[in-house]
Each structure stands twice: as structure tokens, then as C-alpha cells.
C-alpha positions as CSV (number, residue, x, y, z in Angstrom):
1,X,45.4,135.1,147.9
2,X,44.9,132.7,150.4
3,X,47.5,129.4,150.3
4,X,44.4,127.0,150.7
5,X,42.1,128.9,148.2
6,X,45.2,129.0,145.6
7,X,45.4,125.3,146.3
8,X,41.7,124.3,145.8
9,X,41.5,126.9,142.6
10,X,44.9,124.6,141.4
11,X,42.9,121.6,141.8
12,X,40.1,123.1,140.2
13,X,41.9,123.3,137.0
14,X,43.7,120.4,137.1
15,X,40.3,118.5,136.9
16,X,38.6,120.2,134.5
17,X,41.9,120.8,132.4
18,X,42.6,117.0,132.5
19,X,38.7,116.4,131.2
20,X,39.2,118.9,128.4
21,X,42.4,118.3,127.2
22,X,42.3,114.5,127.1
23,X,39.0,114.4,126.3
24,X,37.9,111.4,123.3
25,X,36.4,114.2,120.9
26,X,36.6,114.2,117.0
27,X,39.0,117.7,117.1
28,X,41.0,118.2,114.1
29,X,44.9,117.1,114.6
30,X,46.0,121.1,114.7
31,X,44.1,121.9,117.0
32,X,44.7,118.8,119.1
33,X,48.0,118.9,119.1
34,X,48.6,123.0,120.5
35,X,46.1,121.7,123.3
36,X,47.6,118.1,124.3
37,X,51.2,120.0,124.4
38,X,49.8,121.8,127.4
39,X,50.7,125.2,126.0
40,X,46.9,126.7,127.3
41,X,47.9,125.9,130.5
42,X,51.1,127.3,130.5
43,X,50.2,130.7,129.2
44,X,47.1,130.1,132.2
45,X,50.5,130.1,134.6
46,X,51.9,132.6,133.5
47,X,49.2,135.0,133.7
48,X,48.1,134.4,136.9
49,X,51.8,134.8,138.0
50,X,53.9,137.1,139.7
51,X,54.2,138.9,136.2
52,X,50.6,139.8,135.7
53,X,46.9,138.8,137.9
54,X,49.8,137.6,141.0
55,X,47.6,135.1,142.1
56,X,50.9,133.1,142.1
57,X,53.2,135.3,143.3
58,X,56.5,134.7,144.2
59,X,55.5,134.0,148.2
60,X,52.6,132.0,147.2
61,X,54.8,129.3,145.2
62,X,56.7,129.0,147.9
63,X,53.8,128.1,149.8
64,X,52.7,125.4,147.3
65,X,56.2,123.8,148.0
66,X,54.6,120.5,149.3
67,X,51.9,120.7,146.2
68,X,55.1,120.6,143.7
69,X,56.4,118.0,145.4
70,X,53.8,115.8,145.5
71,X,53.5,116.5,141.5
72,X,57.3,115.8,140.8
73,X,57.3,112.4,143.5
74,X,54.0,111.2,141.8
75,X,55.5,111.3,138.2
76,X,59.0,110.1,139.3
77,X,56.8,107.1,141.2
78,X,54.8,106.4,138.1
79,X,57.6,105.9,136.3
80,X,59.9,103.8,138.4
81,X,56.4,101.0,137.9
82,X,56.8,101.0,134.4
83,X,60.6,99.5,135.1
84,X,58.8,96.3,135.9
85,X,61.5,93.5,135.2
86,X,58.2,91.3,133.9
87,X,56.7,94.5,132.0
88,X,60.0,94.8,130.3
89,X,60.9,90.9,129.1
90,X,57.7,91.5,126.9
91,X,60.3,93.0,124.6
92,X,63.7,92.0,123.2
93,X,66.2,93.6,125.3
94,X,67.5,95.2,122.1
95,X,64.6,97.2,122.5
96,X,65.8,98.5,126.2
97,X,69.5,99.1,124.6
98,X,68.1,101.1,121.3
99,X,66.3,103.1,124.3
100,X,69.2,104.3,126.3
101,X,71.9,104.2,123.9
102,X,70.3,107.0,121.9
103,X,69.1,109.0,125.0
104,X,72.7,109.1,126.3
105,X,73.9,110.0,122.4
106,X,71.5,112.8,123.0
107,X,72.5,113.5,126.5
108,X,76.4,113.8,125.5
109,X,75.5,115.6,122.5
110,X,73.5,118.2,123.8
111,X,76.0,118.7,126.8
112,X,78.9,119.4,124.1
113,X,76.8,122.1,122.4
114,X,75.4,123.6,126.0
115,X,79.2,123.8,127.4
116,X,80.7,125.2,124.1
117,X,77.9,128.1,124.3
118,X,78.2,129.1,127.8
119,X,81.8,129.2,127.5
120,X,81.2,131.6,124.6
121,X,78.6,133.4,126.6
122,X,78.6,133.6,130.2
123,X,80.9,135.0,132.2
124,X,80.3,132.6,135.0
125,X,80.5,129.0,135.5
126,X,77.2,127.5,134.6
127,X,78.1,124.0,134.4
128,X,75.5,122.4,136.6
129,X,72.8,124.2,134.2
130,X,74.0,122.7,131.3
131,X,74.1,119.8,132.9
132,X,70.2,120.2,133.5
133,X,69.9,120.9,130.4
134,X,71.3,118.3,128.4
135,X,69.6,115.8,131.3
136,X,66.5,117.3,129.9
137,X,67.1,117.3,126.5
138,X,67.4,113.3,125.8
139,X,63.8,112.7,127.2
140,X,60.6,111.7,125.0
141,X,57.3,111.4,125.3
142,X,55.2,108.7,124.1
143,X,52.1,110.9,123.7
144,X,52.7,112.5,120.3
145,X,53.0,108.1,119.0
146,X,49.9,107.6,120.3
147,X,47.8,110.8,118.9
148,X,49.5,110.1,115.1
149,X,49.0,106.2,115.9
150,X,45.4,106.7,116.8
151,X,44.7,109.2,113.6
152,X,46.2,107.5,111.4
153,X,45.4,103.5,112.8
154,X,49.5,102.9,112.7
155,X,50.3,99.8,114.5
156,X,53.4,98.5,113.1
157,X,56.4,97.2,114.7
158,X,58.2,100.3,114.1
159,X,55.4,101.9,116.3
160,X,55.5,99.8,118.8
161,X,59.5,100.1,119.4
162,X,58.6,104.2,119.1
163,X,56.1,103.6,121.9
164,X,58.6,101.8,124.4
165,X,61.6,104.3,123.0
166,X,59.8,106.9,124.2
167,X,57.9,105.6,127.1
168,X,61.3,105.1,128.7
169,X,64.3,106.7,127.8
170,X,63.5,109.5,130.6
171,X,65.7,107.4,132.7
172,X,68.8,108.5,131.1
173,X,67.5,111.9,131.8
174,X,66.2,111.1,135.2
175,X,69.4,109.6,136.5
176,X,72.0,112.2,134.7
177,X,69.7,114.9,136.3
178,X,69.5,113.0,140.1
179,X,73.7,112.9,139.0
180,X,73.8,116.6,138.4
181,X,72.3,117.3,141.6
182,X,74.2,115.6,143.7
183,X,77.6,116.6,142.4
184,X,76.1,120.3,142.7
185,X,75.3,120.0,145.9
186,X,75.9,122.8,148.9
187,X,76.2,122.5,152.8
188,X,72.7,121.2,154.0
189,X,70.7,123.9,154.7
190,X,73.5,126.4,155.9
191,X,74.4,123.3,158.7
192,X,77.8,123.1,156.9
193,X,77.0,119.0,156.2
194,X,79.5,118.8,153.5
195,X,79.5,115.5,151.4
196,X,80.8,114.1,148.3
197,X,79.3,113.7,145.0
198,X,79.2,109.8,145.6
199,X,77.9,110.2,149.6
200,X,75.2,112.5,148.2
201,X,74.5,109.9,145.6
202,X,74.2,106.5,147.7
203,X,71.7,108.5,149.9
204,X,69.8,109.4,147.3
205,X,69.6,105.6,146.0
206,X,69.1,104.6,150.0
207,X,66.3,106.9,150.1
208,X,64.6,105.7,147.6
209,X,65.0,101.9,148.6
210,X,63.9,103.0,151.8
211,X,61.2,104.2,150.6
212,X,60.1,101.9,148.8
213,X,60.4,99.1,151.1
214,X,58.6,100.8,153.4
215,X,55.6,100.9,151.5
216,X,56.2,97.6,151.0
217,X,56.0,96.6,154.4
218,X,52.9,99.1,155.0
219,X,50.9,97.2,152.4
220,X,51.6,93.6,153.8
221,X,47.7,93.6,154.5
222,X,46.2,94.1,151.5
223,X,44.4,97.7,151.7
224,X,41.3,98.7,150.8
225,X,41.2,101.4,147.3
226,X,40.5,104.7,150.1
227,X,43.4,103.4,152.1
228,X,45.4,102.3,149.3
229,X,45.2,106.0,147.9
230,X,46.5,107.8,151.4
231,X,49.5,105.1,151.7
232,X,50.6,106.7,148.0
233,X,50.0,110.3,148.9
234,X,51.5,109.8,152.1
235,X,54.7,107.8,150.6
236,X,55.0,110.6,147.7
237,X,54.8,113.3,150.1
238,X,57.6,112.0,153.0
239,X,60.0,110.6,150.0
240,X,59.7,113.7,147.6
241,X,59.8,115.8,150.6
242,X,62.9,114.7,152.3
243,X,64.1,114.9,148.7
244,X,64.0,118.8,148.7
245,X,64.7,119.1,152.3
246,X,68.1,117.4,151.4
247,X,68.2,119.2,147.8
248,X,68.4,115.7,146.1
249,X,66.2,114.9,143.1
250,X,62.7,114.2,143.9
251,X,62.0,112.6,140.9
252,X,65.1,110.2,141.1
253,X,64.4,109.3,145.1
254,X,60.8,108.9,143.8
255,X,61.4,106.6,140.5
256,X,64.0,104.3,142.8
257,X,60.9,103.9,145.0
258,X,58.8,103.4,142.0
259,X,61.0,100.6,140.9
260,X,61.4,98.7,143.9
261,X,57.9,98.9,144.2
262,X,56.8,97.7,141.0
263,X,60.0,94.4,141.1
264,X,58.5,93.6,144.6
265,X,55.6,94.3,145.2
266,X,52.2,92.4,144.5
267,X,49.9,95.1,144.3
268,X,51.9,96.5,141.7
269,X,49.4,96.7,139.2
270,X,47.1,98.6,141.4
271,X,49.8,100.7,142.3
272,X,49.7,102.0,138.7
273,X,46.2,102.3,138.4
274,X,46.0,104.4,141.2
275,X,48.7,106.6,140.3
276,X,47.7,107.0,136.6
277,X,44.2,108.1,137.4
278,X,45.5,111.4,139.1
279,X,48.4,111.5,136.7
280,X,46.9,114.0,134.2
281,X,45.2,116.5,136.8
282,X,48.9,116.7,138.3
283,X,50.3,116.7,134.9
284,X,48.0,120.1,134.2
285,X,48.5,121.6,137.8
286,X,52.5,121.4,137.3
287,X,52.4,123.0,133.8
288,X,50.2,126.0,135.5
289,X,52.9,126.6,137.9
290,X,55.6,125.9,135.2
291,X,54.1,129.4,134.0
292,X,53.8,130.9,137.2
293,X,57.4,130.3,137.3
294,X,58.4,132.1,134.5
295,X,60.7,134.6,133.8
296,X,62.1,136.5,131.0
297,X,65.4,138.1,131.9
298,X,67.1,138.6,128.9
299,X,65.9,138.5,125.3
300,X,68.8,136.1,125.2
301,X,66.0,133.6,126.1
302,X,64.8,133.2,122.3
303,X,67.8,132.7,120.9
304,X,68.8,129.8,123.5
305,X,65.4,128.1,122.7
306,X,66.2,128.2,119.0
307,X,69.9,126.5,119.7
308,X,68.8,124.3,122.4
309,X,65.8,123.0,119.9
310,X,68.3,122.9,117.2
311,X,71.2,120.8,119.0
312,X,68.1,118.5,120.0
313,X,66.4,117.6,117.0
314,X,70.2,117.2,116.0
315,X,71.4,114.7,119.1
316,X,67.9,112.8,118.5
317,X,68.6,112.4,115.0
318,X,72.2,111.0,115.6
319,X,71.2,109.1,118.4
320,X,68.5,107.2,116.2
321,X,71.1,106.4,113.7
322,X,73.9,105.7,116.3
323,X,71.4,103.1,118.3
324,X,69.9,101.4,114.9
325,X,72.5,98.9,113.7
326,X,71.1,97.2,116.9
327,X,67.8,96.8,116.1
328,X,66.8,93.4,115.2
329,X,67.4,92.0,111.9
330,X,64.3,91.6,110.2
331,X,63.1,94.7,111.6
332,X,63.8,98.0,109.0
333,X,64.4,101.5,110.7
334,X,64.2,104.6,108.6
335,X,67.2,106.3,108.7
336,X,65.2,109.4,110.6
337,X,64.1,107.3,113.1
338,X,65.2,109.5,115.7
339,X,63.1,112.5,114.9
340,X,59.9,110.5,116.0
341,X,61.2,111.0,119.5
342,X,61.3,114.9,119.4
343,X,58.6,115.5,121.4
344,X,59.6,115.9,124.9
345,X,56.1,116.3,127.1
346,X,55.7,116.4,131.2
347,X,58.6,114.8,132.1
348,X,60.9,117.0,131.2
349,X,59.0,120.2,132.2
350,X,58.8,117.9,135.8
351,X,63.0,118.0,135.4
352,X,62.8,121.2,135.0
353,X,60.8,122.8,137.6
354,X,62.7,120.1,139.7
355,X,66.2,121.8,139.1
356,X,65.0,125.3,139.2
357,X,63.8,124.7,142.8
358,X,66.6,122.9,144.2
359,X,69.5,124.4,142.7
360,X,70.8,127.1,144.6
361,X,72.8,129.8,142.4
362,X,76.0,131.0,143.7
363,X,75.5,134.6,143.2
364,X,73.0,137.1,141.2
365,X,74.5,136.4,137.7
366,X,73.9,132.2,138.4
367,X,70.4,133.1,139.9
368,X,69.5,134.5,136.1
369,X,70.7,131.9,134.5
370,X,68.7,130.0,136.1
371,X,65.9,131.7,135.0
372,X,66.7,131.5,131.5
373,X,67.5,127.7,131.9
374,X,63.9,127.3,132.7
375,X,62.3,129.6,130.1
376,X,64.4,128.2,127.1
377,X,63.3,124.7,128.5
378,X,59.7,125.7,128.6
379,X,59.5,127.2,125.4
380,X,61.3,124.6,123.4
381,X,59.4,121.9,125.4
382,X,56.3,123.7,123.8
383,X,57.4,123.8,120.5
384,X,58.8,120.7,120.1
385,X,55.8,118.8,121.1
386,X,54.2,121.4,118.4
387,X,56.2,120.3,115.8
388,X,57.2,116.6,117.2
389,X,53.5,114.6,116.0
390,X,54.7,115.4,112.4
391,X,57.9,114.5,112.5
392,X,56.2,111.1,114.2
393,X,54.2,110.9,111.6
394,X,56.6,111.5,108.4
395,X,58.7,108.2,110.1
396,X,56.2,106.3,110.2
397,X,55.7,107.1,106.5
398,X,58.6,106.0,105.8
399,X,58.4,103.1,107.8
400,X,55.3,102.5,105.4
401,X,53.3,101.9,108.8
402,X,50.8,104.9,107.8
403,X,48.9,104.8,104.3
404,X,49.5,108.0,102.5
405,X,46.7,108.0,100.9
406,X,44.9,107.9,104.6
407,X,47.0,110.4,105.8
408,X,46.0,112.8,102.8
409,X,42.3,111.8,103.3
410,X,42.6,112.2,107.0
411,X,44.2,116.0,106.4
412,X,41.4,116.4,103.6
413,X,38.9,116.2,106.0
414,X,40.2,117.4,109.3
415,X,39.9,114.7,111.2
């Protein structure tokens, strides 16, 4: 099919499967939750990929290069904003520290399990992959808190630190991923540009900046909302662009531009708006070609999910207790505090589908684990955000921030 047509028929989706899925309907929580987890959209990728309908075949992705880059640059932009120095003194900064400490607890955790496994199983070294892996492994999503919160009217204190926990520990992930990439870096498109790992990564932080400042400086006259709008597609496009083109991390070039944005900038908040109107469309669009992307080369793939899932909930759970002893004193943590931040959402599909594009394998047997590295991702993205809102809501059980008796009348009647 046509590159243009695949384009507009991507678009399509996005907009009606942004309208549907986060739609304000009174849809039981079952039901809600296999559709907000994006899982419809994925299997929607996957059938019209290479595998089955190839209306995204192999040549056509390709294609869409600048369309996936414009998805992973918006996301890594949209995030950098929420960094906001002024956004964040809003909270104690034990709050910021409870954050990262138990994503990197995570982070080293997962990496452990990953490394002992592939030295067990592969026969070739893999250790940018699980790398990747445990970079995407310590993200959270904040999505899963706010459907249980908004069923179930929770709006306790313990919520609230769940909602910036997991609104912002994708740093860690974000940064060990931009990390990852630049230490696994090859000669610049076959030029034979060789750097080190700390060259590669002060360009990637200069890129950003530059970035950043630019817009900046292109926004010293305050535009109008049309022109605005083209300065941020524009910006996304060149910074996560040059990203690939160098085989850096979009989505770390992006959030460093996102951040010096939202510290200097005055239009900051406008910045956001603009961003997070088009952030579920491109959410939906990236989860389509996350299917598209697909492939199942082993059946290897299902047991990987099952340990990667299992070392997660696992590094969660001990980075929750490993980050509580600094919480503040009068405020209680139950002790499974970390299993509220299970649920992984976009983000990490974004890291993902960011590595598997970049990363070039060195040889047939690295290109396949590559391919499993994104298919055990996907899958246990989808089920722990299947299986993550419970676990949110059994915390804040505990936390006695949800009435049971609610909760029970809530399930009774399938709200």
C-alpha cells in the first residue's frame, strides 16, 4: 500500500482509537481495563503486519521512519515538561528520592536476573538487550492509579505519592536506556566515526540542550496556537530525527529538550497543553506499529515474558520496600507498596520500539534476539497493565484509602 495512504489510515485510527479508548463511559472495570492497556490495538498491528493483511510490511515501516519518530520525540518531549523544577517543589523531595531509588532497585535488579539468563541461554553476547530490558522494566504508568482512583473515589496521600511515583520514575528508565545506547554504539552509518561511550553521551545531552534552546529562541515572540503547533512538530521531528540518524535515543534527546523547555521557557504550560492533546492519538498509532513490529521467532518468547514479568513484579516489590524507610514520617506505606507500580503503559512500549530500531545486531543470531526482546516486552507490557489496576487497588486497600465495602459494591454492580 501506498506510504501516504498507510499514513492517513494510521491517523485514522489513532483518532478514533484515542475517542474510544479514553472515552468517559460507565464500562465495567474488566472491560476497561483490557481496552485502556491498548491490547486491541496491538493485536490491530499485528494483523495488518508483515505476518498477516501486510498492510505494514516490512518496507512500509521503514517508510513510516519519520512517523515513529515523531511518536517516540513527542512522548520523550512530554515528559521532559513534567520535570518542571516549580511543578516538582509542589512535593517533598522525599517524594522525588522514593521515585528513583526504587526504579533503579528495579533497574539493577532486573539486569541481575536478565544477565544471569542469557548467560545460561544464549550463545552470544546479548548484553546491550538486557540492558534494554532492565531500562524498560523499572518504568510505571500512572494510568492504572487514576482508573482504580476514579472507580473507587481513592484520594489519599498514599495515592497521591502512587500518582507522582509513577508519573515519573520513567527517567530512570529513560536515561539507563539513552546510557545503553550510547555505550552500544557502532561507526556512524558505515563512515567509520568511532566515539566513546562518554563522547556519544555529551552529544546526546548537547543535542537535546540544543534543542531545546532553540525552541526557545524561536518562540521569543509569542506565537499564535496554529503556529505554536508547527514550532513543536517541527522541533520533534529535527531533534528526534537527528536522534536516529546518529543512533542515539530519541526519547532521551527529546526529554532533555523537554526539560529545558519546561525550566526556561514561559509558554511552558501551553507547551503541555499542546502536546498532551495529540498525546493519545500518537500513543494508539505507536502501539499499532508496536504490532506491526512483531515477531515470534522462537517459542522461547513465552517463557522469557513469564521470567521477565516474574523478576519485575519481584524488583518492584523490593524496590517499594527498599525506597519506604524514606517516606515521610507520619505518612504509613503498606509493605506492598511497590506492586501498585506494576503497570508499565506507553512509555515503555515507546523504549522499546525505540531500541529495536536503533540497535543494530552484530550478526543473525543478535538480530533474533532482538526480536524476542521486543515480543517478551510487548507481551508482558500487556499483561502487566492487565493484572497491574488490581494490584493498585489491593495497596490502596491496605493503605485503607479505598472502602471495602465500596469496592465490593462497586464489583457487585459492575461499575
Amino acid at each position: 500500500m501506498n506510504s501516504l495512504l498507510v499514513v492517513l489510515l494510521l491517523a485514522l485510527i489513532g483518532l478514533i482509537g484515542a475517542r474510544l479508548t479514553f472515552a468517559r463511559r460507565p464500562v465495567p472495570l474488566g472491560p476497561r481495563i483490557a481496552v485502556a492497556t491498548g491490547l486491541p490495538f496491538l493485536f490491530l498491528g499485528f494483523l495488518l503486519g508483515p505476518h498477516l493483511l501486510r498492510v505494514l510490511a516490512a518496507a512500509t515501516i521503514e517508510d513510516l521512519t519519520p512517523l515513529l519518530a515523531l511518536g517516540l520525540g513527542w512522548i520523550g518531549v512530554l515528559f521532559g515538561l513534567q520535570l518542571d523544577r516549580e511543578a516538582l517543589r509542589q512535593f517533598p523531595v522525599r517524594y522525588l528520592v522514593i521515585t528513583w531509588l526504587q526504579a533503579t532497585v528495579a533497574f539493577i535488579i532486573v539486569l541481575l536476573v536478565g544477565q544471569l539468563l542469557a548467560d545460561a541461554w544464549s550463545p552470544v553476547e546479548v548484553r546491550g538487550i538486557v540492558l534494554a530490558v532492565a531500562a524498560t522494566a523499572c518504568v510505571s504508568t500512572p494510568a492504572a492509579i487514576a482508573l482504580v482512583s476514579n472507580t473507587y473515589q481513592s484520594r489519599g496521600r498514599v495515592t497521591r505519592l502512587l500518582f507522582y511515583a509513577g508519573s515519573l520514575d520513567a527517567a530512570v528508565g529513560i536515561v539507563a536506556l539513552g546510557l545503553t545506547q550510547a555505550a552500544h554504539h557502532t561507526p556512524l552509518s558505515g563512515q567509520g566515526v568511532a566515539m566513546s561511550f562518554l563522547e556519544w553521551l555529551a552529544v546526546t545531552v548537547l543535542l537535546g540542550s540544543f534543542f531545546g534552546l532553540l525552541f526557545l529562541s524561536l518562540t521569543r515572540i509569542w506565537p499564535r496556537a496554529e503556529e505554536l503547533m508547527l514550532l513543536l512538530i517541527g522541533l520533534v521531528l529535527f531533534a528526534a530525527g537527528t536522534a536516529f540518524f546518529l543512533e542515539l535515543s530519541p526519547l532521551l534527546v527529546c526529554m532533555i529538550a523537554g526539560i529545558v523547555i519546561g525550566n526556561l521557557s514561559t509558554m511552558r504550560r501551553r507547551v503541555y497543553a499542546a502536546l498532551s492533546n495529540w498525546e493519545k492519538p500518537i500513543y494508539v498509532m505507536l502501539l499499532v506499529l508496536a504490532g506491526a513490529l512483531l515477531r515470534f521467532p522462537s517459542w522461547w518468547v513465552v517463557p522469557l515474558a513469564a521470567a521477565y514479568l516474574a523478576a519485575r513484579i519481584l524488583a518492584k516489590w523490593v524496590g517499594g520496600l527498599t525506597a519506604a524507610p524514606l517516606r515521610p514520617a507520619d505518612l504509613e506505606l503498606p509493605r506492598s507498596f511497590g506492586l501498585a507500580l506494576i503497570p508499565q503503559g506507553g512509555i515503555s512500549l515507546a523504549m522499546a520500539i525505540s531500541f529495536f530500531l536503533i540497535y543494530v545486531p552484530e550478526g543473525p543470531e543478535v538480530g533474533i534476539a532482538l526480536d524476542m526482546f521486543l515480543a517478551v516486552v510487548v507481551i508482558a507490557v500487556g499483561v502487566s497493565d492487565l493484572i497491574g489496576p488490581f494490584l493498585v487497588k489491593n495497596v490502596l486497600e491496605r493503605a485503607n484509602e479505598i472502602d471495602r465495602s465500596l469496592a465490593r459494591a462497586t464489583a457487585a454492580g459492575g461499575a
